[in-house]
C-alpha positions in Angstrom: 0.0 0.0 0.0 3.0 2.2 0.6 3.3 2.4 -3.3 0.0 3.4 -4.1 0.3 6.2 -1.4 3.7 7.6 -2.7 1.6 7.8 -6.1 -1.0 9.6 -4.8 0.8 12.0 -2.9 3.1 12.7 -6.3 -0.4 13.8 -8.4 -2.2 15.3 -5.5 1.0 17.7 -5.7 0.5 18.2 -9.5 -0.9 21.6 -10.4 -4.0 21.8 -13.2 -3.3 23.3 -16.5 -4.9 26.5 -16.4 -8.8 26.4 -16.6 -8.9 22.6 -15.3 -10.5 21.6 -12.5 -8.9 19.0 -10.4 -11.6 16.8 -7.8 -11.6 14.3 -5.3 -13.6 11.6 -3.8 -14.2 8.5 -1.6 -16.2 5.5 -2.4 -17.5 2.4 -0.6 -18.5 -1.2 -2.0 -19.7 -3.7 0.9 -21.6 -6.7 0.0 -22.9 -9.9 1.8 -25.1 -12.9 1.0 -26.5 -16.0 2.4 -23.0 -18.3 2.3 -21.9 -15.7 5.1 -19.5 -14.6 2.1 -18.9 -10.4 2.6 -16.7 -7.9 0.0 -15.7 -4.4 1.6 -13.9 -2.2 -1.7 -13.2 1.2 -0.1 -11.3 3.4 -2.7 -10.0 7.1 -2.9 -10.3 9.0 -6.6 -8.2 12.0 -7.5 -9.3 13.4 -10.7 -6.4 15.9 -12.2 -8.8 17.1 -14.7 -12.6 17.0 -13.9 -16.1 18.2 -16.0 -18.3 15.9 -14.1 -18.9 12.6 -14.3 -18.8 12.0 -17.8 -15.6 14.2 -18.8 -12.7 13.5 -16.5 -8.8 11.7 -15.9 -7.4 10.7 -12.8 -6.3 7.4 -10.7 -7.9 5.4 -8.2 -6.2 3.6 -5.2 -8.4 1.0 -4.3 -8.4 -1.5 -1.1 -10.7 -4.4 -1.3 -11.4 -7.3 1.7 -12.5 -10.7 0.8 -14.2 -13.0 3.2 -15.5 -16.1 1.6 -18.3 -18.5 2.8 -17.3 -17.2 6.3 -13.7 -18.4 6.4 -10.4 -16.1 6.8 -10.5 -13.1 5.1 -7.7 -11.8 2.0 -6.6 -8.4 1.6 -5.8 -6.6 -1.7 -4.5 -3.4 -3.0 -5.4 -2.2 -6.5 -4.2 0.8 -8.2 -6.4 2.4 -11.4 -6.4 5.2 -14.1 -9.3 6.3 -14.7 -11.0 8.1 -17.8 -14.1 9.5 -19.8 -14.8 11.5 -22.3 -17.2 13.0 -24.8 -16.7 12.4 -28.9 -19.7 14.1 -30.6 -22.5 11.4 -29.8 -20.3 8.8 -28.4 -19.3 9.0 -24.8 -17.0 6.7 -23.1 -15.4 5.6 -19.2 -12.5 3.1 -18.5 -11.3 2.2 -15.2 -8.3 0.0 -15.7 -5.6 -0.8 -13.5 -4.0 -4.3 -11.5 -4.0 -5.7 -8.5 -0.1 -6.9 -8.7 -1.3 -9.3 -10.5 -3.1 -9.1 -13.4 -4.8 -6.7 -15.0 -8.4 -6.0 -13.9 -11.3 -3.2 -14.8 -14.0 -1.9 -16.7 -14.4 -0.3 -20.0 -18.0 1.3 -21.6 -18.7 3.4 -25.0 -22.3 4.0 -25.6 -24.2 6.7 -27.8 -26.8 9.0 -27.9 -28.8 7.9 -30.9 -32.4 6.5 -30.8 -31.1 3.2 -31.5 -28.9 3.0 -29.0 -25.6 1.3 -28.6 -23.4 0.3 -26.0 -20.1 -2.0 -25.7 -18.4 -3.0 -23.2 -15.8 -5.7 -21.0 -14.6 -5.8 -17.7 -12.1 -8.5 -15.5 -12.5 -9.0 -12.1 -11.4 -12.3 -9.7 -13.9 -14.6 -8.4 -14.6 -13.8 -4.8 -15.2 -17.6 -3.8 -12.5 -19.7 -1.7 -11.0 -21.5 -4.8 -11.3 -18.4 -7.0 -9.0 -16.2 -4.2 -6.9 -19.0 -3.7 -6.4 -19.7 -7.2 -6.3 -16.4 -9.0 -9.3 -17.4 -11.2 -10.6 -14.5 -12.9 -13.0 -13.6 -15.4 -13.1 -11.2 -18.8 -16.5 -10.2 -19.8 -17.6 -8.5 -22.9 -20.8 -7.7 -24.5 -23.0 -5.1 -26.6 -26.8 -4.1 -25.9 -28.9 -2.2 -28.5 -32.0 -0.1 -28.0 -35.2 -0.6 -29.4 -38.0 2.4 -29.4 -41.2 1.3 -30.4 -42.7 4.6 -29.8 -42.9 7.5 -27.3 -43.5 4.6 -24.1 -42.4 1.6 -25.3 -39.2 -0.1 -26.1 -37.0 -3.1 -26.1 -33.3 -3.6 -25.3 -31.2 -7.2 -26.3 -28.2 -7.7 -25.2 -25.3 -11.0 -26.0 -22.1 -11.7 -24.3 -19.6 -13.8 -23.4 -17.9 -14.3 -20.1 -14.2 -16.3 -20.4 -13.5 -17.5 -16.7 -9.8 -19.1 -15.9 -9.6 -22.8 -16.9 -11.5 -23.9 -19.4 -15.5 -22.2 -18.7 -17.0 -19.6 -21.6 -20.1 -18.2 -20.4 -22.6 -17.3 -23.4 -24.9 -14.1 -22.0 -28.5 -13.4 -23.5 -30.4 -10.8 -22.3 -33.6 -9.3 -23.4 -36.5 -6.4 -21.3 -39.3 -4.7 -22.8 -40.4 -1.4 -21.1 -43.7 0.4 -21.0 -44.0 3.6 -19.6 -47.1 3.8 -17.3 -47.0 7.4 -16.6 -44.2 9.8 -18.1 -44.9 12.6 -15.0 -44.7 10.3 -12.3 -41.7 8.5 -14.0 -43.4 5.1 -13.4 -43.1 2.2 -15.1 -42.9 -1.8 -15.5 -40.8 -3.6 -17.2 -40.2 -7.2 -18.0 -36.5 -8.3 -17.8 -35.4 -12.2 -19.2 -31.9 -13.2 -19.0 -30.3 -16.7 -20.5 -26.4 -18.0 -20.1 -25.3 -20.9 -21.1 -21.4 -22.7 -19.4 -19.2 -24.9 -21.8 -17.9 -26.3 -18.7 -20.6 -26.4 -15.8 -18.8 -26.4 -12.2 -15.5 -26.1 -13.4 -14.7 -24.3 -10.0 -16.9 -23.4 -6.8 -18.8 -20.5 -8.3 -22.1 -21.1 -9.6 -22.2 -22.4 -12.9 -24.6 -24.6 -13.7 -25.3 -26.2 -17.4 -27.9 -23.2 -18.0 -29.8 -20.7 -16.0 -32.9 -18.2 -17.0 -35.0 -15.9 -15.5 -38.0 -13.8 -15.6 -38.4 -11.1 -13.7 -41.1 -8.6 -14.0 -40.0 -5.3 -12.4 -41.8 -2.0 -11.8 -40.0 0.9 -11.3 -40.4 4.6 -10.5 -37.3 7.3 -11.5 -37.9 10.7 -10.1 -36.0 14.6 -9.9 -36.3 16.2 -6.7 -34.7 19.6 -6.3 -32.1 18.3 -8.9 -31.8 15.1 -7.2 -32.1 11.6 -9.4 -34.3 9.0 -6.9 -34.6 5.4 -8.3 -36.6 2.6 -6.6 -37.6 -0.6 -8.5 -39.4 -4.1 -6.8 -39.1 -7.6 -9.2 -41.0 -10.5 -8.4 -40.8 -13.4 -10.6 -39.2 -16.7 -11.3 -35.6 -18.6 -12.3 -34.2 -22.2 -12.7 -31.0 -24.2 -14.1 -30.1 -26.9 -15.6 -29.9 -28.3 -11.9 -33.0 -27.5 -10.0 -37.0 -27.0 -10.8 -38.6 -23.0 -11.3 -38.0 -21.0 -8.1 -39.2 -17.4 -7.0 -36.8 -14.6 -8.0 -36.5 -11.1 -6.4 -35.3 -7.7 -6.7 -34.9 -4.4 -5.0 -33.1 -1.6 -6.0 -33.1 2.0 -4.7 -30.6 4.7 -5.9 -30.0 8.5 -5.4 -27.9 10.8 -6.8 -27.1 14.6 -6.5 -27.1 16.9 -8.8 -24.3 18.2 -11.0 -22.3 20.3 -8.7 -19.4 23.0 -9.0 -17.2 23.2 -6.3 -19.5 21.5 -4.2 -19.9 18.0 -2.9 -21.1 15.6 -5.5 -23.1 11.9 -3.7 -24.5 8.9 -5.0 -25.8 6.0 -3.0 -27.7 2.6 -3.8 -28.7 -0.7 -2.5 -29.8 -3.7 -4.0 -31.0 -7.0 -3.4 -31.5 -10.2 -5.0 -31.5 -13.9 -4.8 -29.8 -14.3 -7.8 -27.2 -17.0 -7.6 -23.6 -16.6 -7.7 -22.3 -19.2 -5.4 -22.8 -22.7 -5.1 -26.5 -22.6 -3.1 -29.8 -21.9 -4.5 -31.6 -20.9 -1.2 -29.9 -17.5 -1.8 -29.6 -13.9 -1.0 -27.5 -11.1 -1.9 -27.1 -7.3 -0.8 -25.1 -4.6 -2.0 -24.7 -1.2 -0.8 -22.5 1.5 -2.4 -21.7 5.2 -1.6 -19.5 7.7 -2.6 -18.8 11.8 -2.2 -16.8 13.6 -4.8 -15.7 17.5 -3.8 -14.4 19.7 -6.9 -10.8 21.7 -5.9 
């Protein structure tokens, strides 16, 4: 950690080119399910040029806690650079970095038209006991494409594939349809379906059955209040795999965020839960909370 502090010190001492803004920030990632297995991710951002949250270049110094199914805990530091940018309707944010090891991170580009497009890929380790223990990773990449009906209505698809360590490639299909009840109100229901398919089912200890689906009808209400963003959304519905019969699936999600901000503090914050599986049971539950502050210099 003593390198990733001598780092930071060095570009917190950096002076902006003239008319730049520099910013700062602190986030937190703590997550827990039903296997008693819990992911703490605090991280400090330093942004030497900032425009908000879509236009900006900086670092990140993360330090993440593992805790699998209850047994002792791992400790890793991770170092990023961090970017994203604007290129006439295109607009873009990477986050990649390592974590001594390997390399690991997040990439997006989506745009603005009304068929809308987005890529992406990401590489993160497997938080299970074999995956820490191991180094077993996985690179995920995948595209989703918008489709308006008309004015309330529209449809999404979305294919990926997911290559894990070893010999497992995950296929991804995705597909919601969205009707907006009532535009004012920012209400409406949606109906999410989602498909994979493993080459090689339980390869390691995370889950990966043969197949899995899911559908989950969702309602959802998005609001703005006194520039704030306020999300809520409630799924009930049902999921199986290639192991197990149809089972009740659920969702809750609620998110805020501030306003845009100059030289003010900037917040988002959201929780979620589901009983999705990820790990090797399928009496399951999962929650996630997330926060983080970001102050303009």
């Amino acid at each position: 950690m003593k390198r990733l502090a001598v780092a930071a010190a060095t570009v917190l001492a950096a002076s902006p080119a003239v008319g730049e803004t520099r910013a700062a920030g602190l986030d937190v990632f703590y997550a827990s399910d039903s296997d008693r297995t819990e992911v703490l991710k605090t991280a400090f951002n330093f942004d030497w040029q900032w425009d908000g949250a879509e236009k900006h270049q900086g670092i990140r110094l993360e330090k993440a806690w593992f805790k699998p199914v209850g047994r002792r805990g791992r400790e890793m530091d991770r170092a990023y650079l961090r970017f994203a940018d604007t290129a006439g309707q295109w607009k873009w944010t990477a986050t990649a970095g390592t974590d001594g090891h390997t390399l690991i991170g997040s990439a997006s580009i989506h745009d603005g038209a009304r068929l809308r497009q987005e890529y992406f890929v990401e590489r993160e380790i497997i938080e299970t006991p074999e995956g820490l223990k191991r180094g077993i990773y996985y690179t995920f990449a995948g595209a989703a494409l918008d489709l308006p009906a008309d004015e309330r209505n529209s449809f999404t698809m979305f294919a990926g594939l997911q290559r894990f360590t070893g010999d497992n490639m995950r296929t991804h299909l995705r597909g919601s349809f969205v009707h907006v009840v009532a535009p004012k109100l920012g209400l409406s229901v949606q109906l999410r379906t989602r498909y994979f398919h493993s080459s090689h089912p339980r390869e390691y200890d995370y889950y990966s059955p043969r197949w899995y689906a899911e559908v989950l009808p969702v309602v959802q209400i998005r609001r703005f209040v006194g520039g704030w963003q306020l999300l809520g959304a409630a799924g009930l519905g049902r999921q199986r795999d290639s192991d197990s019969g149809w089972r009740s699936s659920r969702y809750l999600n609620a998110r805020a965020t501030s306003p845009a901000f100059h030289k003010s503090w900037a917040v988002n914050a959201a929780v979620t839960y589901s009983n999705t599986p990820v790990s090797s049971g399928l009496v399951y539950r999962y929650t996630q909370v997330t926060l983080g502050l970001t102050k303009a210099l």
